[in-house]
Structure formats: structure tokens, C-alpha cells
TIKESE-289427 format. One line per 4 residues: their letters; for each residue x, y, z of C-alpha. Coordinates in pm, 1 decimal. Each point is the difference from the previous one (the first is absolute). Layout:
# residues N
A) X,Y,Z ~ ...
END
This chain:
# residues 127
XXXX) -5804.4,187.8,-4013.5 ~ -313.5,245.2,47.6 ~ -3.4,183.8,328.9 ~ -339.0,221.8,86.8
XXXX) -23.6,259.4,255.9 ~ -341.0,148.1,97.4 ~ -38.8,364.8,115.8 ~ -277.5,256.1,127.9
XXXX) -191.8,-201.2,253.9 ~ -78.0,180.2,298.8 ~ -272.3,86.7,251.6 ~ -317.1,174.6,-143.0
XXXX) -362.4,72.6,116.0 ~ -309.9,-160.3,-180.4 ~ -87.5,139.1,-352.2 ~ 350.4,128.1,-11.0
XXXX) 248.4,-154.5,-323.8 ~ 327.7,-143.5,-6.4 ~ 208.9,-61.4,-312.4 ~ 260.1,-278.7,58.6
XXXX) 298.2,-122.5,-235.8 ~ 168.3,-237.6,-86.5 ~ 351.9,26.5,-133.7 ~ 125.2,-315.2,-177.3
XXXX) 365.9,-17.2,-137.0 ~ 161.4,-288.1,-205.3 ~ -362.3,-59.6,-179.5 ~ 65.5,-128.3,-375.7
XXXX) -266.3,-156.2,-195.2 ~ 100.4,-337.3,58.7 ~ -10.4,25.5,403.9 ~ -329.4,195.2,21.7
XXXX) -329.0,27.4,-134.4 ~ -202.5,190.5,257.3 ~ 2.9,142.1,330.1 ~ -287.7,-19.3,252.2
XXXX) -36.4,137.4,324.4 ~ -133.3,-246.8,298.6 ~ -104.1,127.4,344.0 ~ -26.6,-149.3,290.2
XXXX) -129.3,92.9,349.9 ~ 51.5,-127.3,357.6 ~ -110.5,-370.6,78.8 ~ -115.8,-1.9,-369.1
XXXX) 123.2,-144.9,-338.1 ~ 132.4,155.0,-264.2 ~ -235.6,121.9,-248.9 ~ 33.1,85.4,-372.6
XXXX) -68.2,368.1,-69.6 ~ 109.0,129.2,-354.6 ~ 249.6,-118.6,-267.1 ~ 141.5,168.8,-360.4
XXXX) 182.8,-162.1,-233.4 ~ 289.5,167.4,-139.7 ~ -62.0,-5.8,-425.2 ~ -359.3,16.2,-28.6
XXXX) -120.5,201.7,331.5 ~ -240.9,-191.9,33.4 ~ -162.5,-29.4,354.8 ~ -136.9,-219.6,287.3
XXXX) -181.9,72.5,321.7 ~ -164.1,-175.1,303.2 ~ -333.3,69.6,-99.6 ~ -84.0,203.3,291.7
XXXX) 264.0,250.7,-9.8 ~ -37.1,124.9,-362.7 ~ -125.4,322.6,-22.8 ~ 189.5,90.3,295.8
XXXX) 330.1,-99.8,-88.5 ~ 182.7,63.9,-367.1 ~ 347.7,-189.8,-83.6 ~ 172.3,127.0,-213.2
XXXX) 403.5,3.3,-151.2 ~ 260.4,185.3,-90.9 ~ 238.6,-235.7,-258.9 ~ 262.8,241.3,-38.1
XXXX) 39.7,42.9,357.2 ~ -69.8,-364.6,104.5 ~ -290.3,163.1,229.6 ~ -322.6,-164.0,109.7
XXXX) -222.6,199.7,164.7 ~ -296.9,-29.0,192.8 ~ -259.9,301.3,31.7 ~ -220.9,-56.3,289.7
XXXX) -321.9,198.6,115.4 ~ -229.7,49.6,217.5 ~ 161.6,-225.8,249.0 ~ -171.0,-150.5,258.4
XXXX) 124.1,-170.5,358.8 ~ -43.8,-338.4,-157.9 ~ 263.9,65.4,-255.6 ~ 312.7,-23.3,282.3
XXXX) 251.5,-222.5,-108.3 ~ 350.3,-49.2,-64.0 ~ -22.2,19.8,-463.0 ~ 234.8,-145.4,-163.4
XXXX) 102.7,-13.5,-381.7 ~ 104.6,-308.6,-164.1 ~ 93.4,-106.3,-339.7 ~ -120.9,-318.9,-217.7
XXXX) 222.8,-170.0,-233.2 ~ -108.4,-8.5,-341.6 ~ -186.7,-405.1,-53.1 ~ -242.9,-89.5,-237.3
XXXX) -255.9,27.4,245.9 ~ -60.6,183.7,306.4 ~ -187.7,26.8,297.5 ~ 14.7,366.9,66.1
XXXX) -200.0,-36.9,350.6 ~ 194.9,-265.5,133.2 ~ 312.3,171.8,174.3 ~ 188.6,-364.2,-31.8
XXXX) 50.2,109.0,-348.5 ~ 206.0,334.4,76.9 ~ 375.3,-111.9,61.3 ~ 153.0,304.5,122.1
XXXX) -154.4,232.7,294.7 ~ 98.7,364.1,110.1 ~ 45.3,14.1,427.1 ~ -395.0,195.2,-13.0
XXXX) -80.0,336.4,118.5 ~ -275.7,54.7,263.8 ~ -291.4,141.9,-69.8 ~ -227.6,103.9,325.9
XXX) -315.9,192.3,27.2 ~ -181.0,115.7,259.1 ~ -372.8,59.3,20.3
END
């Protein structure tokens, strides 16, 4: 069964970076084909953000946060991480990782799709 833990939220000023992880143990390649990380804020929805798979590296963002943020992955480790720059206020949330079985085809926005969530790490920054 995977388990994921996120790490290295914390409370920042604007244009400042955080780099969270995401430690996932009990990942084979039949139980995981990519991890994402989600956000969500207070009185909002949770909202895609970035996802990697595992073999090819390849990557996914929400449209308006690449350039900002990088995802990237450690195999031998079982590490997803998320770089993340010149933060801004709007960018508080609790982030969470997730990881998406492998199926023959997946939605890699739609958070339905990720069967197994860390507890999230907050992420707070002031103006």
C-alpha cells in the first residue's frame, strides 16, 4: 500500500521560494504511475498544480503556474519534489501530493483520478 508524506511548507513573504517533498514508500510500478501535487486554499476547491510521471519524467502543469513552479523526481529515493518561486499571497494553501494508478488513460487534472493522498503541508505567504 503507498503511503506519501509531504514536507517543507511553511510561512514565507512574497517573491520568496519554497521547495516541498513528497516522500512516497511502497511505490512499485504496478501501484503508481505519477505523482501530482494539488493545493487547495480556504473556502476554495482543490486545484491541480503539477504532476511527473515516474518512467518517462515527463511533466504537467496548471497552465498558470508553469514557469514558476518545476516538479521534478527522485526514483531512487521515491521523492517528488516541488520547486516553487517567486511566491505570491495567492499561492496559500494546504499542497498535497498524490499518486495515480497506472490505466490506459488518464486525466492528470482531475484529482478523482489520484487514489492515494499525503495529510498536506501548509504553505502561507504574506504580502
Amino acid at each position: 500500500q503507498l503511503q506519501l508524506v509531504e514536507s517543507g511548507g511553511g510561512l514565507v513573504q512574497a517573491g520568496e521560494s519554497l521547495r516541498l517533498s513528497c516522500e512516497v514508500s511502497g511505490r512499485t510500478s504496478f501501484n503508481s504511475e505519477a505523482v501530482g501535487w494539488f493545493r487547495q486554499a480556504p473556502g476554495k476547491e482543490r486545484e491541480f498544480v503539477a504532476t511527473i510521471r515516474w518512467r518517462t519524467a515527463r511533466t504537467y502543469y496548471e497552465d498558470t503556474e508553469e514557469g514558476r513552479f518545476t516538479i521534478s523526481r527522485d526514483n531512487a529515493k521515491n521523492m517528488v519534489y516541488l520547486q516553487m518561486n517567486n511566491l505570491k499571497p495567492e499561492d496559500t494553501a494546504i499542497y498535497y501530493c498524490a499518486s495515480v494508478p497506472p490505466r490506459q488513460t488518464i486525466v492528470i487534472e482531475d484529482s478523482a483520478q489520484y487514489n492515494y493522498w499525503g495529510p498536506g503541508t501548509q504553505v502561507t505567504v504574506s504580502a
